[in-house]
C-alpha positions as CSV (number, residue, x, y, z in Angstrom):
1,X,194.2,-10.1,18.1
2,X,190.5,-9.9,19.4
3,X,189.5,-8.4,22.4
4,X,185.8,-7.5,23.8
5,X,184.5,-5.1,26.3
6,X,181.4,-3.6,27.3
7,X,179.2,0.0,26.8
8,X,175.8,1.1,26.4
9,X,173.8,2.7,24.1
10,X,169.9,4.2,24.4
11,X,167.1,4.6,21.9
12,X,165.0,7.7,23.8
13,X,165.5,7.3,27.2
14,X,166.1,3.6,27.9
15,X,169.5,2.1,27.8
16,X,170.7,-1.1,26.1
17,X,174.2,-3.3,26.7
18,X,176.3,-2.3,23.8
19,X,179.7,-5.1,22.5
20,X,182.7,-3.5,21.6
21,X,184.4,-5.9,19.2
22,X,187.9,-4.6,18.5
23,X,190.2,-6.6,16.4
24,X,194.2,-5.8,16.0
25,X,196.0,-6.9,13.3
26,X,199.2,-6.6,10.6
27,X,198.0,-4.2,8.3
28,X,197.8,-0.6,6.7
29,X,197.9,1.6,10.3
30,X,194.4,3.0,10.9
31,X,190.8,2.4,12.6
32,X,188.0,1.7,10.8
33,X,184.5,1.6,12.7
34,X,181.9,-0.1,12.2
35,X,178.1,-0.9,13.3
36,X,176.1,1.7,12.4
37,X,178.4,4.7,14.3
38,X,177.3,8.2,13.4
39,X,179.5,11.3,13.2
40,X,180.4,11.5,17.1
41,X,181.1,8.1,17.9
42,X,183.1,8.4,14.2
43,X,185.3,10.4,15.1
44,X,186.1,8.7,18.2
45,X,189.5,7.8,16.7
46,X,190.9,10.8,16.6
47,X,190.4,11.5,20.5
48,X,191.2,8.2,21.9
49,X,194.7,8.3,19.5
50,X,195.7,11.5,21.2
51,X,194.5,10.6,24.9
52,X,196.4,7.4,24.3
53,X,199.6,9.4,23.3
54,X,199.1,11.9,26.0
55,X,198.7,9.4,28.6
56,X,202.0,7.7,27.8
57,X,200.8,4.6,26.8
58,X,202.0,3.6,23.1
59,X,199.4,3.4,20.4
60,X,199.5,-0.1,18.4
61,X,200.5,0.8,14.6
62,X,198.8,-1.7,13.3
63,X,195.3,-2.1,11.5
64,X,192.2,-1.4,13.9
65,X,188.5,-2.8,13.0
66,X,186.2,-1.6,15.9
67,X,182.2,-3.0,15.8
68,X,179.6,-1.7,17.9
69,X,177.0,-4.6,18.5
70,X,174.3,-5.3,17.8
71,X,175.5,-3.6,14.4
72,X,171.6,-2.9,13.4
73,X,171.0,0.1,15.7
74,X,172.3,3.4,14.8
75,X,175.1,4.2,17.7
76,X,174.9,8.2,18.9
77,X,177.6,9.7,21.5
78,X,180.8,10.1,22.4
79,X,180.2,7.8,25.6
80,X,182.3,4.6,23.7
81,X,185.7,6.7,23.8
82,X,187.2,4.9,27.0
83,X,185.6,1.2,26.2
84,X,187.2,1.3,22.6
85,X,190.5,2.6,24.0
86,X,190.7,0.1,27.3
87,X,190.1,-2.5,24.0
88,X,192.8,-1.2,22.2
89,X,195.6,-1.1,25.4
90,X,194.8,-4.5,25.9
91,X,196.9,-5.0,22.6
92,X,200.2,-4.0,24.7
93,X,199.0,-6.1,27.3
94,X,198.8,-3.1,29.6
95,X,195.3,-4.1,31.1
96,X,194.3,-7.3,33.0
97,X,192.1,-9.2,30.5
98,X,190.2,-10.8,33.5
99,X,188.4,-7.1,34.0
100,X,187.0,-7.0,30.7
101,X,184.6,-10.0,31.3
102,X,182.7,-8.3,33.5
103,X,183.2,-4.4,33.5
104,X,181.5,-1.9,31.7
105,X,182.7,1.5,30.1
106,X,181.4,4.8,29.8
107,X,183.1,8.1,29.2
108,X,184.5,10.6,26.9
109,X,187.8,11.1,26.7
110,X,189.9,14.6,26.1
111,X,192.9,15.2,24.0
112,X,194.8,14.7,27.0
113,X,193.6,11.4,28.9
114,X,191.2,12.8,31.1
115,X,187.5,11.7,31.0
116,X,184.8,14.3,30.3
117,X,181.3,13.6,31.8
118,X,178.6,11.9,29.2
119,X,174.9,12.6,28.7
120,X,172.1,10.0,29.4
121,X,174.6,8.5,32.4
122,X,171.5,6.4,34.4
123,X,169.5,5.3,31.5
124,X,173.1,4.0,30.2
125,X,174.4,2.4,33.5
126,X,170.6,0.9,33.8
127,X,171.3,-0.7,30.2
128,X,174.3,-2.3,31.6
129,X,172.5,-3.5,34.8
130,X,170.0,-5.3,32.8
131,X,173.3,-7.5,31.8
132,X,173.7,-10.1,34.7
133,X,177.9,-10.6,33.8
134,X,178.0,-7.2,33.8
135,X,179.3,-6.5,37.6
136,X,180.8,-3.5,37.6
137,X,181.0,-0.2,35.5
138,X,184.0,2.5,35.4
139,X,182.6,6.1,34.7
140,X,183.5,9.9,34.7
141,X,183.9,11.8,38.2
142,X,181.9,14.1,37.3
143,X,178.5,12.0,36.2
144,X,178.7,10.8,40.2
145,X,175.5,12.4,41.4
146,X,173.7,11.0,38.3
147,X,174.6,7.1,39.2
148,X,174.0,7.3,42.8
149,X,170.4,5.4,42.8
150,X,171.3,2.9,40.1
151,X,170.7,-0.8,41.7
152,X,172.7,-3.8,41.6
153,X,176.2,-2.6,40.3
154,X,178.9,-1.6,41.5
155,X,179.8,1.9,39.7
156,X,183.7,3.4,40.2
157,X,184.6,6.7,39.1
158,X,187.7,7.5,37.1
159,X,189.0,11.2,36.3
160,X,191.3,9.9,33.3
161,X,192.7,7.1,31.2
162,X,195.6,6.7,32.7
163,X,194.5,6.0,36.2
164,X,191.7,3.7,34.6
165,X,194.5,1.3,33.0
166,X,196.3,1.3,36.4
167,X,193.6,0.5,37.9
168,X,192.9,-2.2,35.1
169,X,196.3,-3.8,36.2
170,X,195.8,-4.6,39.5
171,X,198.7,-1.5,40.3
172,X,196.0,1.2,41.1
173,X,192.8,2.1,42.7
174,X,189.5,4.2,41.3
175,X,187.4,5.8,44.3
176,X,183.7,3.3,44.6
177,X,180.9,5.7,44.2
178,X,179.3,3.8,47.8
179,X,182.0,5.5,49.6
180,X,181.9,9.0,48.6
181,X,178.9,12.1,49.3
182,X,177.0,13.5,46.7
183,X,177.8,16.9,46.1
184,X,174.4,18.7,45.2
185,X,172.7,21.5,47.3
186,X,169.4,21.2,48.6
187,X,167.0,24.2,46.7
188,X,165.4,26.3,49.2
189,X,162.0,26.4,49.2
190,X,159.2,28.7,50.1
191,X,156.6,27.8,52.6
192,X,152.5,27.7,52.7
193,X,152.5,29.6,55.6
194,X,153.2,32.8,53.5
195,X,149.9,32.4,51.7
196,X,147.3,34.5,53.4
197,X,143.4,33.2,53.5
198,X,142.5,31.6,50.2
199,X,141.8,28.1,52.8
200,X,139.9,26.7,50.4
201,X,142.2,27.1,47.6
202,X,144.8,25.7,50.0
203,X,142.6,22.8,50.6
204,X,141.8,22.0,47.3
205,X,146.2,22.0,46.9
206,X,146.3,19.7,49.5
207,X,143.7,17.2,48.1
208,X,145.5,17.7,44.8
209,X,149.1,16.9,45.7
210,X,147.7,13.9,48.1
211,X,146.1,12.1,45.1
212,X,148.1,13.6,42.2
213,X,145.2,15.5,41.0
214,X,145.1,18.5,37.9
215,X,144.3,21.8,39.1
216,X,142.9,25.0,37.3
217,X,142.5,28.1,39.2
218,X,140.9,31.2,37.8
219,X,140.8,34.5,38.9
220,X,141.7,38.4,39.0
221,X,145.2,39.0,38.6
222,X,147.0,39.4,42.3
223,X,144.7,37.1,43.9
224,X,147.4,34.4,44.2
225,X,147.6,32.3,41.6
226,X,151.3,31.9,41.2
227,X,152.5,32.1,44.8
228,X,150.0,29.0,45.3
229,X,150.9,27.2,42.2
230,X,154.9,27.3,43.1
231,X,154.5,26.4,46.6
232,X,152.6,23.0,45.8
233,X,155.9,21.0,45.6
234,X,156.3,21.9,49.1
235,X,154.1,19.8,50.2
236,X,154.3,16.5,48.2
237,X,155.7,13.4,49.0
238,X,159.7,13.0,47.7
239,X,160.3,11.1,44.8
240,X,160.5,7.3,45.4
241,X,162.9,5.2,44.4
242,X,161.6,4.2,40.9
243,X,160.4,7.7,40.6
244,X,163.6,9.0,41.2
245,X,164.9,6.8,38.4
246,X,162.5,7.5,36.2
247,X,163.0,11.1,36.3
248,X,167.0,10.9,36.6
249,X,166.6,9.0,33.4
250,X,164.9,12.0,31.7
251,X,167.0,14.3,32.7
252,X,170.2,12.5,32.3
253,X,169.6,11.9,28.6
254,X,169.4,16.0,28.5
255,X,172.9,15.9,30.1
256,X,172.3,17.2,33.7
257,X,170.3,16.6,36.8
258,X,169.2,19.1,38.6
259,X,169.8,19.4,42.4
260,X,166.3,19.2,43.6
261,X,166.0,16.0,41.6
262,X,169.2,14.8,43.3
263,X,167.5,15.8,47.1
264,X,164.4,13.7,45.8
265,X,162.0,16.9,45.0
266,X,159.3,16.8,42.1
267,X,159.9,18.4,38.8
268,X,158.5,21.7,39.0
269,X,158.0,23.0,35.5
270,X,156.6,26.3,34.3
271,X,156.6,26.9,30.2
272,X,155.9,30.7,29.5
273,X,152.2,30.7,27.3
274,X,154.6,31.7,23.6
275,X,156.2,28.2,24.0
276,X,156.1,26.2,21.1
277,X,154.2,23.0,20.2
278,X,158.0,21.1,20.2
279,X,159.0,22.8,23.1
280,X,155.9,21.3,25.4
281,X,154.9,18.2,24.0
282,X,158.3,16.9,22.6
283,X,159.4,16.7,18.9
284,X,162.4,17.3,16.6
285,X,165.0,15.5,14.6
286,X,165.6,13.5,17.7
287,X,162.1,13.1,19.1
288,X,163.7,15.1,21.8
289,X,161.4,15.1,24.9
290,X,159.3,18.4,26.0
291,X,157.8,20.3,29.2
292,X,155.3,17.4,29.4
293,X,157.9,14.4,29.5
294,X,160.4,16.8,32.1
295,X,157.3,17.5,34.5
296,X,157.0,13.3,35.0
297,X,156.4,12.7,38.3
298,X,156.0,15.9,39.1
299,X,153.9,19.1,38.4
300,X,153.7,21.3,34.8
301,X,152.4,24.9,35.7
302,X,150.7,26.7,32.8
303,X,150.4,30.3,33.8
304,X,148.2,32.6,31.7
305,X,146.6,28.9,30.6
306,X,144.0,30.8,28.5
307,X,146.9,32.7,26.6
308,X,148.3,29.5,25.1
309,X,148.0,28.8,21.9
310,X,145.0,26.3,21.5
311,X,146.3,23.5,19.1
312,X,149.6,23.2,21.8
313,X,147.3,23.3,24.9
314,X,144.7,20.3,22.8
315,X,148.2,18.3,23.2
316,X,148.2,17.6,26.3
317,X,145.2,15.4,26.3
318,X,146.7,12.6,25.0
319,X,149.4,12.6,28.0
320,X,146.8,13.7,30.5
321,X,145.0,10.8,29.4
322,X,147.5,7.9,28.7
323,X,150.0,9.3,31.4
324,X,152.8,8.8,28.5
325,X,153.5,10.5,24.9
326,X,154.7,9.1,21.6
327,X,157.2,11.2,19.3
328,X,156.4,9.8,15.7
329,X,159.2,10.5,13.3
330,X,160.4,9.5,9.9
331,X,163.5,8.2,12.1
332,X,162.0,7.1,14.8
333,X,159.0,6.5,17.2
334,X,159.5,7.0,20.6
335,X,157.4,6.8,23.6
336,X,158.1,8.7,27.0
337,X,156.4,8.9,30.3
338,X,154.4,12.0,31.0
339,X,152.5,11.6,34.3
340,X,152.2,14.7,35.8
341,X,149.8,17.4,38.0
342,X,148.6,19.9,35.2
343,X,148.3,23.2,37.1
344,X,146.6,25.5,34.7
345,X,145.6,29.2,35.9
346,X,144.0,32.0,34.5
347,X,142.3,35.5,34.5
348,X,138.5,35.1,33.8
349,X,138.5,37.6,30.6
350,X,141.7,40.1,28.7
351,X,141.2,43.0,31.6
352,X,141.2,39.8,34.1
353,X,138.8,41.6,36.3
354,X,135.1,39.8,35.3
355,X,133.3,39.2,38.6
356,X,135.8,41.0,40.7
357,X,134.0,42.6,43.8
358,X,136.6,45.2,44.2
359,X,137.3,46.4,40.8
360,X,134.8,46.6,37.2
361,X,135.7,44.7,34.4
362,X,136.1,46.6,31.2
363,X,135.0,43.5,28.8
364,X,132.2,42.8,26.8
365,X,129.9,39.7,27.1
366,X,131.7,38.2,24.0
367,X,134.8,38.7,24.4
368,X,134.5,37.1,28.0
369,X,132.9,34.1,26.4
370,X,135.3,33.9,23.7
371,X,138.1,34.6,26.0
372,X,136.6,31.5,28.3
373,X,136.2,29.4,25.6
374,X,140.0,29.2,24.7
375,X,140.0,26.0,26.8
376,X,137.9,23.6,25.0
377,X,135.2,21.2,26.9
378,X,137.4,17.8,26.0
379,X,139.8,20.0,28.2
380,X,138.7,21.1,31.0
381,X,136.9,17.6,31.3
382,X,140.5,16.4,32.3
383,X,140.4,18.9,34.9
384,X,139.7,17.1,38.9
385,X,139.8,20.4,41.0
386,X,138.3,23.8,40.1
387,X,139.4,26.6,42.4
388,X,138.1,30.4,42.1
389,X,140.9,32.9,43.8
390,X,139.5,36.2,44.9
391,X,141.7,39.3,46.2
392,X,142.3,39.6,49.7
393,X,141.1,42.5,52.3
394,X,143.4,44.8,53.9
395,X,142.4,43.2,56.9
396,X,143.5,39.6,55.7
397,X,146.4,41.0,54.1
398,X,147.7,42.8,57.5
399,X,146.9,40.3,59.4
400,X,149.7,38.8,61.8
401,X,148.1,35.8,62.5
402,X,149.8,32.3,61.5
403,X,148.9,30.6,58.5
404,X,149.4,26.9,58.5
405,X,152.8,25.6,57.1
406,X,153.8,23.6,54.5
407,X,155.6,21.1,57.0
408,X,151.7,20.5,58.6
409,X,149.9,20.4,55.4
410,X,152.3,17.4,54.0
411,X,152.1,15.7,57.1
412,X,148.8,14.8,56.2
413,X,149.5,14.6,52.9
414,X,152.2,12.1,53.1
415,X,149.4,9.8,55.7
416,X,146.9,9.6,52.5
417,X,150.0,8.7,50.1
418,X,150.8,6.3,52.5
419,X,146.7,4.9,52.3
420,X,146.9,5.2,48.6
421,X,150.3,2.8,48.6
422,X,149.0,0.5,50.9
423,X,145.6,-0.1,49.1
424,X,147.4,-0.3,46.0
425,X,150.7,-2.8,46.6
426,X,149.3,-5.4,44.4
427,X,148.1,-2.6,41.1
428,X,150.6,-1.2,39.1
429,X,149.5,2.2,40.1
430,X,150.6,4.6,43.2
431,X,147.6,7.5,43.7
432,X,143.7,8.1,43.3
433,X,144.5,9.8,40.4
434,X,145.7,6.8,37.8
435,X,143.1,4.9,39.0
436,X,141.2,3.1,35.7
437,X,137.4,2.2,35.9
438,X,138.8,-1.0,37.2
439,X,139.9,0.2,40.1
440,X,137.0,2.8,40.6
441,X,134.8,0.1,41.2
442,X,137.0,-1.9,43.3
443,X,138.2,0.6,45.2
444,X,135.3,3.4,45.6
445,X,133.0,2.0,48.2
446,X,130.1,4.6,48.5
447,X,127.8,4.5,51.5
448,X,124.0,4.6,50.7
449,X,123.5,8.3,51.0
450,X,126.9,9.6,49.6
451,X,125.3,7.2,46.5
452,X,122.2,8.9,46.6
453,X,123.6,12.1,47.0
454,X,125.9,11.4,43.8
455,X,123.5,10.2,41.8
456,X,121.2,13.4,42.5
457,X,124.1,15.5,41.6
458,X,124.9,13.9,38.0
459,X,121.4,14.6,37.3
460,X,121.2,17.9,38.0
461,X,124.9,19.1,36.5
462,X,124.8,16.7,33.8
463,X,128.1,15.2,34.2
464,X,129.9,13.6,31.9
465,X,131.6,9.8,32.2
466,X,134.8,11.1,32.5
467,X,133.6,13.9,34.9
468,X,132.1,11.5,37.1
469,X,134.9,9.3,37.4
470,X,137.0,12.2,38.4
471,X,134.5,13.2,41.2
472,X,135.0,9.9,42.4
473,X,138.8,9.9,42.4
474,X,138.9,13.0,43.9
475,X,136.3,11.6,46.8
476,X,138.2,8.9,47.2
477,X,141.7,11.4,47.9
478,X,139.2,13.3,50.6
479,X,138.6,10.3,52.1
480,X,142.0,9.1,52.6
481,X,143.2,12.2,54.5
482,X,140.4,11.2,56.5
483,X,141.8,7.5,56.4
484,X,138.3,6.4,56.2
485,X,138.1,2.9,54.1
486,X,134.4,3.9,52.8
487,X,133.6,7.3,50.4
488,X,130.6,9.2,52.9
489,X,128.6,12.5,51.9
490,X,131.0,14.4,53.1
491,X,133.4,13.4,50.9
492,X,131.5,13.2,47.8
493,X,129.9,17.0,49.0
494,X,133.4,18.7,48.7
495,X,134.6,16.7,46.0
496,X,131.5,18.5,43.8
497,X,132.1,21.6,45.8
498,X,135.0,22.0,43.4
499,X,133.1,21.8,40.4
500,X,131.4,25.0,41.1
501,X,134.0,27.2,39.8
502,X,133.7,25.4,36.4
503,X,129.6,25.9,36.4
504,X,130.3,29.6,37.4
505,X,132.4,30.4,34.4
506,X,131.7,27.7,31.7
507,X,128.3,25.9,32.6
C-alpha cells in the first residue's frame, strides 16, 4: 500500500515542504530509501525499527520503499524519523489517514519511542507554512521555544511516538504550543548609567543604535572601550517580529536559540581578534554561517580591531556593504543575511598610549603609522561614527553623581526608530542606515544653510561619495531624535563632529 505524509527540508537557512512517499508491499523484509538521503537520514531505518518495537506497536515485515521528494535535492538530518514512521503505522491501520492530509512531521526519534529535539526547527516549520494544506505540524517538546513566533500554523508538541499515534487516532491528546509558556530566562543586563563621563561617546552610542549605525572607537587602554561596546544592546529597540524570525532562523539551523533571542534582545557578538577567516565570515564543507551572519540584526564587536588579521577584517566589506554574504562552494552557493552594527575598537598604536595626556607613549612615528594603517581606507570608509575615548580623572571617576540610564537613553531611541518606521512603511528598509542613494535624496531634506555648510565641509575634508552619504545618514538619525522632518546645521555640524577622530589619527 501507499501512504503520504509531510516533512521539511532546508538548503542554508530557508526551509522547503518535503513528500514522504512510503510504499508497503509483499516482498523480501527491509527498507530501502530513496531521493537523494545522505548518511543520517540513511540510517533512519534502523531508529524508527527499534522506536516502533519499543513503543509496542508491530513493525510490518514486509518490503519498505521510502522517497523523499522532490528526489533532486540532497536530504540532510535526522528530522524525517517520525514522518517516515507515522507512514509506516499507517500500514496496521493504527493512525487515522484523515491527519496525514494536512499535518506535518518533524522529529527524531530514540531507540525507545521518544522524540529527540532537531536542529533548524523555524526555518523547517516556516517550509511547511509556505504549504497552504499544510495546517498543522507535530514536533519535539523540547524545540517549543524555537516555534513560538512561527505564523499561520498550528504547531503541537509530542514527547514520543507512542503518544503521537494516539493522538493520530482520535484516542489521545498532544499539548498546542498556544497554550503553554515559554521556558527561557531573561539575561540580565548591565546598565549605561555605570559609565562615567565619556557623554559624547555615549551620544554618538545613542545616535548609532537609533539609526543602526557602525562605530569605531579608539583610544588608550582603560578608557572604556569595552564597557561601552557591551552596553549598546541595552539600549536598542527589541527585535521585531520578522527580525525575530530571521534571527531564530539562524540560530535554529545551529541547533539552539539562545535566551536573549527568545526575550527579543539583539545578537550581541564578540569574536576574539585570532579568529579565523571561516569562523567570521562563514565557510566550510557546509557553507556553515560565521560571526557576521550570527550578529544579523544585531551588533558584531571587534575588540583589539587593529589586531585582526587584515585579509579576515577586508571581509567584512562585502556584508557591510550588501547587508548579506554568499558562501561559494564546490557543493553549494549559499547566501545569508548579514545586517549588522560593526563595533570596531582599538588602541591608537602597540603600547596603546599615543596622544594619551596622562601617560607617554613608547612608539615610534612608524610603527604608529603602520600600526594605524592595519585598517585600510576602503575600511574605515564604511565606518558612520568615529569616537575618541580618553581616561577619566579621579574626580570623574569618584564622582557620585547619576549618570543617565540605559532605560532614558532608549526611550529616545525607540521615538527615532519609531520616525524611521513610519517614514519608511512603503521601502523595504527599517533605519537611516540601509538607506540607498534613492532614498538619500528622497528622504534627506537639507535646509539652505545645513546645504551650505555641507558643501563647505566636503571641500575642505575631501570626502569621499560614500563618506558623504554616510554623513548624511547619520544627519538624518540626529535629526530624528529631534523628530524634526528637515536635516538643519545642527544636525549636519555633529554629524561631521564625528569625523574628527578619523582626521586626528588617519587624515
Amino acid at each position: 500500500m501507499f501512504f503520504k505524509s509531510f516533512s521539511a527540508g532546508t538548503e542554508g537557512i530557508n526551509g522547503y515542504i518535503v513528500e514522504v512517499e512510503v510504499d508497503i508491499t509483499t516482498g523480501i523484509p527491509g527498507l530501502t530509501m530513496v531521493g537523494l538521503p545522505n548518511g543520517s537520514v540513511r540510517e533512519a531505518k534502523d531508529r524508527i525499527k527499534s522506536a516502533i518495537g519499543n513503543s509496542g506497536f508491530k513493525y510490518p515485515n514486509k518490503k519498505i520503499v521510502v522517497n523523499l521528494s522532490p528526489a533532486d535535492i540532497k536530504k540532510e538530518g535526522s528530522h524525517y524519523d517520525l514522518s517516515i514512521a507515522v507512514s509506516i503505522l499507517m500500514d496496521s491501520q493504527l493512525i487515522d489517514e484523515k491527519h496525514l492530509k494536512d499535518t506535518g512531521f518533524l522529529g527524531e526519534l530514540a531507540l525507545n519511542g521518544d522524540l529527540k529535539p532537531v536542529k533548524g526547527c523555524t526555518a523547517l516549520l516556516l517550509g511547511l507554512a509556505k504549504e497552504k494544506k499544510v495546517k498543522k505540524v507535530i514536533i519535539p517538546w523540547e524545540n517549543r521555544n524555537e516555534a513560538s513566533m512561527v505564523p499561520d500554523i498550528d504547531v503541537f508538541l509530542g514527547k514520543n511516538l507512542k503518544e503521537v499515534c494516539f493522538y493520530l487516532k482520535n484516542e489521545g491528546v498532544l499539548e498546542s504550543l498556544s497554550n503553554i509558556d515559554l521556558n527561557y530566562k531573561i539575561p540580565e543586563i548591565e546598565d549605561f548609567k555605570d559609565v562615567k563621563g565619556s557623554f559624547i561617546v555615549k551620544r554618538g552610542m545613542e545616535i548609532a543604535a537609533a539609526g543602526f549605525h557602525n562605530v569605531f572607537m579608539i583610544g588608550p587602554p582603560g578608557s572604556g572601550k569595552t564597557m561601552i561596546a557591551s552596553r549598546l544592546n541595552t539600549i536598542m529597540s527589541d527585535l521585531d517580529d520578522k527580525e525575530y524570525m530571521e534571527v531564530s532562523q539562524i540560530y535554529s539551523f545551529l541547533g539552539e536559540i539562545p535566551d536573549n533571542i527568545i526575550a527579543r534582545k539583539r545578537p550581541f557578538r564578540a569574536p576574539h581578534h585570532t579568529v579565523t577567516y571561516s569562523s567570521l565570515i562563514g565557510g566550510g564543507y557546509s557553507s556553515t554561517p560565521g560571526e557576521v551572519v550570527l550578529s544579523h540584526n544585531g551588533i558584531l564587536f571587534m575588540d583589539e580591531f587593529l589586531e585582526f588579521n587584515k585579509k579576515i577584517v577586508e571581509g567584512l566589506r562585502q556584508p557591510l556593504e550588501d547587508k548579506k554574504i554568499t558562501i561559494s562552494r564546490v557543493n553549494k552557493k549559499i547566501t545569508y543575511p548579514s545586517d549588522f552594527i560593526l563595533i570596531g575598537s582599538s588602541n591608537p598604536c602597540p603600547c596603546g598610549n599615543y596622544k594619551n595626556p596622562l601617560k607617554e607613549c613608547l612608539c615610534s612615528e612608524n610603527k604608529i603609522k603602520a600600526y594605524l594603517n592595519r585598517a585600510s581606507g576602503p575600511m574605515l570608509d564604511r565606518i558612520d561614527v568615529f569616537l575618541e575615548t580618553t581616561p577619566l580623572a579621579y574626580d570623574e571617576i569618584s564622582s557620585k553623581s547619576d549618570e543617565e540610564s540605559s532605560l532614558s537613553i532608549r526611550d529616545r531611541v525607540m521615538k527615532a526608530v519609531d520616525f524611521q518606521r513610519q517614514r519608511f512603511k512603503d521601502e523595504n528598509i527599517n533605519y537611516n542606515s540601509q538607506m540607498s542613494i534613492r532614498h538619500i535624496e528622497k528622504y534627506c531634506n537639507l535646509t539652505k544653510d545645513a546645504e551650505s555648510f555641507l558643501k563647505s565641509a566636503f571641500k575642505k575634508t575631501g570626502l569621499s561619495a560614500r563618506s558623504y552619504h554616510r554623513v548624511l545618514r547619520v544627519s538624518r538619525t540626529i535629526a530624528d531624535l529631534d523628530s524634526s522632518q528637515d536635516i538643519k546645521l545642527n544636525h549636519i555640524g555633529e554629524a561631521l563632529s564625528f569625523r574628527k577622530t578619523f582626521m586626528k589619527y588617519w587624515g
